[in-house]
C-alpha positions as CSV (number, residue, x, y, z in Angstrom):
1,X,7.7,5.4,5.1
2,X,6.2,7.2,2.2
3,X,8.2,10.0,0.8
4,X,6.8,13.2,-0.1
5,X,7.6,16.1,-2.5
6,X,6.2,19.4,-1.2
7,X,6.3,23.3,-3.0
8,X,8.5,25.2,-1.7
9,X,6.2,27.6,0.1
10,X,4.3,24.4,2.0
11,X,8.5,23.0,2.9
12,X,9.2,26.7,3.8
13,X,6.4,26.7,6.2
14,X,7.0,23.6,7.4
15,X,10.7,24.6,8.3
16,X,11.0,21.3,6.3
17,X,14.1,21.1,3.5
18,X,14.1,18.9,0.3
19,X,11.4,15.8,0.6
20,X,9.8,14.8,3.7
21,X,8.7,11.4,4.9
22,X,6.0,10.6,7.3
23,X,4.4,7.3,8.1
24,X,1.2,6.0,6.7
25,X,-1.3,3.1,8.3
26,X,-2.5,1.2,5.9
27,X,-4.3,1.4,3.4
28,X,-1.9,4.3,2.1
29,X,-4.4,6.7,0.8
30,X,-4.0,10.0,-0.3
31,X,-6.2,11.3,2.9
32,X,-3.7,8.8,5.1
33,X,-1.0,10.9,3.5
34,X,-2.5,14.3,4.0
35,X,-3.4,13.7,7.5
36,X,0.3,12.3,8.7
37,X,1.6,15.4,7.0
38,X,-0.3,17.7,8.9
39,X,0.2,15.6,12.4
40,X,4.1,15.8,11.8
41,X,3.8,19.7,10.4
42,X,0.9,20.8,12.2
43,X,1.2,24.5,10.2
44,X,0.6,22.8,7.2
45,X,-3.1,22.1,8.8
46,X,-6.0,23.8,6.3
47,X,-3.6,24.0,3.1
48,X,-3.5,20.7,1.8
49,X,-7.3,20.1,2.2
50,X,-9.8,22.5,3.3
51,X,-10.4,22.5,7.6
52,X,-13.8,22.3,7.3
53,X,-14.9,20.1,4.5
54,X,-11.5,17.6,4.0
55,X,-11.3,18.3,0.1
56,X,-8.5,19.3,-2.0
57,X,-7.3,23.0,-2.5
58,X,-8.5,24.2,-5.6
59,X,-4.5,25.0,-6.3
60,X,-3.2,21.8,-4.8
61,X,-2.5,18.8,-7.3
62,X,-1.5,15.3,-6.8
63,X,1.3,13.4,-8.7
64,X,2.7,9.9,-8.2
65,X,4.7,7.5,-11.0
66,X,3.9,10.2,-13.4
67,X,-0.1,9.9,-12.6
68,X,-2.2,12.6,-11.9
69,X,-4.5,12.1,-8.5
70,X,-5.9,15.2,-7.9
71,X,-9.3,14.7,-8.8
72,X,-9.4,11.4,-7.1
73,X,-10.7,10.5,-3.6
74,X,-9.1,11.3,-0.9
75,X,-10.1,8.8,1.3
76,X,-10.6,6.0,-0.7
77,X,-7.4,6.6,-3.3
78,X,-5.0,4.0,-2.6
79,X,-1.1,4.7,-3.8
80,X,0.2,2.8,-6.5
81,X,2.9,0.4,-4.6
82,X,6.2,2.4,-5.8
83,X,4.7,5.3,-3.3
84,X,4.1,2.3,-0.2
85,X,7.1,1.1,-0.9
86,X,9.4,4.2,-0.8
87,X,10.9,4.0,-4.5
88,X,8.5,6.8,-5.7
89,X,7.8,10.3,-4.0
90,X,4.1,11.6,-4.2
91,X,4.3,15.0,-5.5
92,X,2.1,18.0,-4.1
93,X,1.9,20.4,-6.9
94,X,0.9,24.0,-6.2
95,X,-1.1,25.1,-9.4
96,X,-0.7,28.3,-11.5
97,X,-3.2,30.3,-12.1
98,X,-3.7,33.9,-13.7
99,X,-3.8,35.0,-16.9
């Protein structure tokens, strides 16, 4: 069961409160990640990753065991063991931006 830490907009759509879990097959990637979230919280489908193409939202950032992922693969980032093993959340981080 990987645990995961979503902004408060993407739980509120969700009708999810505080972290949510979902379960990842092996290898636990960030793409294995995304796509369990969106099979469990179908809504959150499209803002994540993009529909069409699979990549990250320009806004969306990855954290896990205080490392940023967000400019890493998807499908081929594998989560550092904490994450796998539950201990650690992975953190989805809506961006600011503006000036």
């Amino acid at each position: 069961m990987i645990r995961v830490l979503l902004p408060f907009h993407l739980r509120t759509l969700a009708g999810a409160t505080g972290e949510v879990q979902v379960d990842v097959v092996r290898p636990a990637t960030l793409a294995a990640v995304i796509a369990a979230l969106e099979t469990k919280y179908p809504m959150l489908r499209g803002t994540i990753r993009d529909r069409e193409t699979g990549k990250r939202r320009l806004l969306v950032r990855f954290y896990a065991c205080e490392k940023d992922f967000s400019h890493e693969p998807l499908e081929t980032t594998e989560l550092p063991a904490p994450v796998v093993a539950g201990e650690e959340p992975l953190l989805v981080v809506g961006a600011i931006a503006g000036g």
